[in-house]
C-alpha positions as CSV (number, residue, x, y, z in Angstrom):
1,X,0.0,0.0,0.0
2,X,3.0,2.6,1.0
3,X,4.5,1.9,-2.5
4,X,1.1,2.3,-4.1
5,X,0.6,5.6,-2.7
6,X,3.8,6.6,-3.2
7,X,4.1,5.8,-6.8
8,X,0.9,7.8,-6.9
9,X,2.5,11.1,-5.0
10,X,5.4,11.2,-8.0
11,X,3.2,12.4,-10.7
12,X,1.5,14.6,-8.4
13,X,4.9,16.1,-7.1
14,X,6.2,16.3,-10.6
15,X,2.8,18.3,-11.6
16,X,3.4,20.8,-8.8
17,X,7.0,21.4,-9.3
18,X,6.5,21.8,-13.4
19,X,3.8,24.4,-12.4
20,X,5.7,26.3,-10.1
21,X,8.6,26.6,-12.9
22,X,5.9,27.5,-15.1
23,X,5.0,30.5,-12.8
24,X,8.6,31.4,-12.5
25,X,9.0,32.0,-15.7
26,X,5.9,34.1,-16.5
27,X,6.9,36.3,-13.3
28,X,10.3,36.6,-14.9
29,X,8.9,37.4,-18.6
30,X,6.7,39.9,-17.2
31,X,9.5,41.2,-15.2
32,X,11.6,41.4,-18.1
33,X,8.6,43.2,-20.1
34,X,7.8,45.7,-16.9
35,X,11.7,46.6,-17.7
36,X,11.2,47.1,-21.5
37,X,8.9,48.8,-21.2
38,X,10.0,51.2,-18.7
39,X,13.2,52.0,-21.1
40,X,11.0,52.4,-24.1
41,X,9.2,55.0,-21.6
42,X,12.3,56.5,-20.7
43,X,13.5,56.9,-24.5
44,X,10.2,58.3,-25.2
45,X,10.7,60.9,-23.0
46,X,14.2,61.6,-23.7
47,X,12.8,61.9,-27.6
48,X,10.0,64.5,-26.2
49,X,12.4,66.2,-24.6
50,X,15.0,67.0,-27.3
51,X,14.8,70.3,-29.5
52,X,13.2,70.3,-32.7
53,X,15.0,70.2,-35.6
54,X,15.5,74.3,-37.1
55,X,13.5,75.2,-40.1
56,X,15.1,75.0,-43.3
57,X,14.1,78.1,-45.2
58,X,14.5,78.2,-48.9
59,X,17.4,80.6,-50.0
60,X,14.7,81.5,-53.0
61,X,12.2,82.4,-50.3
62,X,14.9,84.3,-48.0
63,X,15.8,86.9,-51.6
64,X,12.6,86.9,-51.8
65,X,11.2,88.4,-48.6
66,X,14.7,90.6,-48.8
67,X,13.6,92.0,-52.2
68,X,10.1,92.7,-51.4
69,X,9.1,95.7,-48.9
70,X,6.5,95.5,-45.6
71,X,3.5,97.2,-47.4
72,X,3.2,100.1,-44.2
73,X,-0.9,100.1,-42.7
74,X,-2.7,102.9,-41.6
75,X,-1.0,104.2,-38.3
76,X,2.4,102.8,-39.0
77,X,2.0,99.8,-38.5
78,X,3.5,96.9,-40.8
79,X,1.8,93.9,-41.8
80,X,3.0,90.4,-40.2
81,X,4.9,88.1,-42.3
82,X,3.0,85.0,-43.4
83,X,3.9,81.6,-43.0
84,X,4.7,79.7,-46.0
85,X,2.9,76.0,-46.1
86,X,6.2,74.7,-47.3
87,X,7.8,76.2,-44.3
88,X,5.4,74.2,-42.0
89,X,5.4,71.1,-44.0
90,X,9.7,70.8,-43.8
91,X,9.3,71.5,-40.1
92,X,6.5,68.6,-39.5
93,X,8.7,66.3,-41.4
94,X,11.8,66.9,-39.5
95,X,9.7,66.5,-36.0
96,X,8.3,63.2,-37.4
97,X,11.7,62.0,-38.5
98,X,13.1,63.2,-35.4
99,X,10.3,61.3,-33.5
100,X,10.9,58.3,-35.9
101,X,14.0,57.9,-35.2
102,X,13.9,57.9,-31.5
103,X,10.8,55.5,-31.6
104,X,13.3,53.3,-33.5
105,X,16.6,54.1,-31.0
106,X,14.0,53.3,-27.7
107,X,12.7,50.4,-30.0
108,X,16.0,48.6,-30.5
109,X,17.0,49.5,-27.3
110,X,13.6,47.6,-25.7
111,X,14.6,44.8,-27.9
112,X,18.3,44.2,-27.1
113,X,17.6,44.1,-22.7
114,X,14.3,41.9,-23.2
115,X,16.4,39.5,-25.6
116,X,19.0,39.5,-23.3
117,X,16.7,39.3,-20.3
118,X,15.6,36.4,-22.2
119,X,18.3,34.5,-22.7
120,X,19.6,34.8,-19.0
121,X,15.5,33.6,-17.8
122,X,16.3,30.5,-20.5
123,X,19.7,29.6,-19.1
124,X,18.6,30.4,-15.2
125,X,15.3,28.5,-15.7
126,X,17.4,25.5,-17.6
127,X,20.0,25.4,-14.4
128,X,16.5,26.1,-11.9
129,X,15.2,22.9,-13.5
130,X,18.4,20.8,-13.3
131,X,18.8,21.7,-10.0
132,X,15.4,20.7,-9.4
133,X,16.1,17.4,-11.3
134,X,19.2,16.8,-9.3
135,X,16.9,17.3,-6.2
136,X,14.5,15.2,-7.1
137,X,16.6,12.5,-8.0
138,X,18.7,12.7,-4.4
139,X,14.7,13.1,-2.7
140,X,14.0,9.7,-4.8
141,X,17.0,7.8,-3.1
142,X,16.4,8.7,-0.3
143,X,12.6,7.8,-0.5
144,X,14.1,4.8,-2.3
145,X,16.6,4.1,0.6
146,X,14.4,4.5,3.6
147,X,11.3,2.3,1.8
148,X,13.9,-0.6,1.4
149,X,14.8,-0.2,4.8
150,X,10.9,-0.2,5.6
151,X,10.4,-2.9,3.9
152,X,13.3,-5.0,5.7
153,X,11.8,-3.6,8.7
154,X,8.6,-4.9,8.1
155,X,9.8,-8.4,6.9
156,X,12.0,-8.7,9.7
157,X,9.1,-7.7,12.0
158,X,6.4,-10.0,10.2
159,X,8.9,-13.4,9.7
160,X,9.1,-12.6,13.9
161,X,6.0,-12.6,14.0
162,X,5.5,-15.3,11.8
163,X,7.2,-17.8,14.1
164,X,5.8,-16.3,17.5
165,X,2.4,-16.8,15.5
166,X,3.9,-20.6,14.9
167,X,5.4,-21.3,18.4
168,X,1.5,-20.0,20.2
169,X,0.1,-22.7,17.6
170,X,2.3,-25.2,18.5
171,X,1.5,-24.1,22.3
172,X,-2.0,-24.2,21.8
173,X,-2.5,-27.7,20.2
174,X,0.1,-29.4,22.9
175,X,-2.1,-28.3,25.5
176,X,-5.0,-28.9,23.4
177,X,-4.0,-32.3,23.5
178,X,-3.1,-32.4,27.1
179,X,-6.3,-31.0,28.0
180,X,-8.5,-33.6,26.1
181,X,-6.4,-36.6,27.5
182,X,-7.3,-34.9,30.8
183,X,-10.8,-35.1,30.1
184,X,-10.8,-38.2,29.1
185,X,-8.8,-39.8,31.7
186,X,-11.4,-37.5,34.4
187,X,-14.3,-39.0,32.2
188,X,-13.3,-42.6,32.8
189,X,-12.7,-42.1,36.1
190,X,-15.9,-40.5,36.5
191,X,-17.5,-43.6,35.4
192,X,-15.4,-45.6,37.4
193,X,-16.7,-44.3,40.4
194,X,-20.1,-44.0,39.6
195,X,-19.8,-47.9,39.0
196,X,-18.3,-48.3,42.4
197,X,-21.0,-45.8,44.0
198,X,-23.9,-48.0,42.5
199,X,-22.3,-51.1,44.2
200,X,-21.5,-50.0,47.2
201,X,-25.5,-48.6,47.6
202,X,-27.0,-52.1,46.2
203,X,-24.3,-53.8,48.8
204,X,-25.7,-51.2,51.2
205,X,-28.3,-52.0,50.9
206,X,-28.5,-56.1,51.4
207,X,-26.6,-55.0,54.4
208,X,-29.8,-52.6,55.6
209,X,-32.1,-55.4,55.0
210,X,-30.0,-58.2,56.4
211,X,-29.7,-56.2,59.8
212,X,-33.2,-55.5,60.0
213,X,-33.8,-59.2,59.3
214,X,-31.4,-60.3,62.1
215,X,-32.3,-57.3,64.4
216,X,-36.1,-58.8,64.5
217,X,-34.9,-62.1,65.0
218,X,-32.7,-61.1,68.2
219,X,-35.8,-59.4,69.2
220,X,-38.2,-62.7,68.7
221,X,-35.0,-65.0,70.3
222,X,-34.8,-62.4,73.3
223,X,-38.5,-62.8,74.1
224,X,-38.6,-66.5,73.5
225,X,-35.8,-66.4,76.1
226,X,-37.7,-64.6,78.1
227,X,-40.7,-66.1,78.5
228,X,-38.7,-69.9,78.6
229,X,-36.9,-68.6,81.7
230,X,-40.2,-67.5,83.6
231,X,-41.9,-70.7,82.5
232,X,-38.5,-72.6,84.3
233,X,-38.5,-70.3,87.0
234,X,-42.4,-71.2,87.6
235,X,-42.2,-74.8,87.1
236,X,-38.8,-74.6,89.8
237,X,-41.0,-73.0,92.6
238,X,-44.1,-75.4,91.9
239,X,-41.3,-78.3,92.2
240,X,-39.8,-76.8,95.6
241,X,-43.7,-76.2,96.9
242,X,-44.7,-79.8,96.0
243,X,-41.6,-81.4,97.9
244,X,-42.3,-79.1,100.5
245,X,-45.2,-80.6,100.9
246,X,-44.3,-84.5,100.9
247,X,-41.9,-83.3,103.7
């Protein structure tokens, strides 16, 4: 049953210990993505940050606006200069390449720390799980090791008891034995007496009957004496009176 239930624990122990390495690595991929993207954050704001790129101005539009006079307005003042729509369109395009190119700097810079993050998580969760191998492996001799003791244990224990088991038996039948001879010697005995009780009451008995027999005999003797010795005794006296009387 212990080996039973065991066998049935190493699966289970093997489910747990794959799940927890599971979970270490997710923690440590979303580790390694919090720190991504905290430096893509970081470029970002670095990009934000910079200056913008200066306006290019066209040289054609520069003689130009030198050749031409500020028309004056009514009450001195002069007109503003407009802005050209080429003007504005060269500056968006340098702020976009500028942002661009940052979003690709913090880009490749996210990529190169999550692959290297990567790669260390691979190679520390590759020497986690051989270390947890290796563990498992030193947990299964000694599981192994202390079950083979067990089980020495326990034969040991059960080919004692085995014998003791054995020896009672043995016990129990010899005095079996014994006590059945017993009874059987106490049963003829038994009858034995029970024979000799019988007799000696029948003998008993005859000797009841026989007594009261010769008891009523001595009785019927004693009285016949008894009566024969007055009868002398009379006869004697009329014998003495008789010669008394010839005198």
């Amino acid at each position: 049953m212990k080996a039973n239930s065991e066998k049935d624990e190493r699966p289970s122990r093997n489910n747990a210990q794959r799940q927890a390495q599971a979970q270490a690595m997710a923690k440590r991929q979303r580790q390694a993505q919090q720190r991504g993207s905290a430096v893509s954050a970081s470029a970002k704001r670095q990009s934000s940050r910079e200056p913008e790129p200066a306006q290019q101005i066209d040289p054609s539009m520069q003689l130009a606006g030198s050749s031409s006079k500020p028309s004056d307005r009514p009450g001195g003042q002069k007109s503003p200069p407009k802005d050209d729509p080429a003007d504005q369109n060269g500056s968006v395009q340098g702020v976009a390449n500028g942002t661009s190119s940052s979003a690709v700097v913090a880009e490749e810079s996210d990529e190169s720390p999550s692959k290297e993050v990567k790669e260390l998580d691979e190679n520390e969760a590759l020497s986690y799980e051989r270390g947890n191998v290796q563990k498992f492996q030193q947990q299964q001799k000694v599981i192994e090791e202390a079950n083979k003791h067990k089980r020495a244990l326990l034969a040991r224990a059960i080919e004692d008891r085995r014998k003791r088991a054995k020896a009672e038996a043995d016990k129990l039948l010899r005095v079996q034995q014994e006590l059945n001879h017993l009874d059987s010697l106490l049963t003829a005995d038994v009858g034995i007496i029970r024979d000799k009780i019988e007799q000696a009451s029948l003998e008993y008995m005859d000797a009841q009957k026989r007594y009261e027999k010769l008891e009523k005999e001595f009785i019927a003797a004693k009285m016949d004496l008894y009566h024969k010795g007055e009868a002398k005794e009379s006869l004697t006296e009329h014998l003495y009176t008789i010669i008394h009387q010839n005198e």
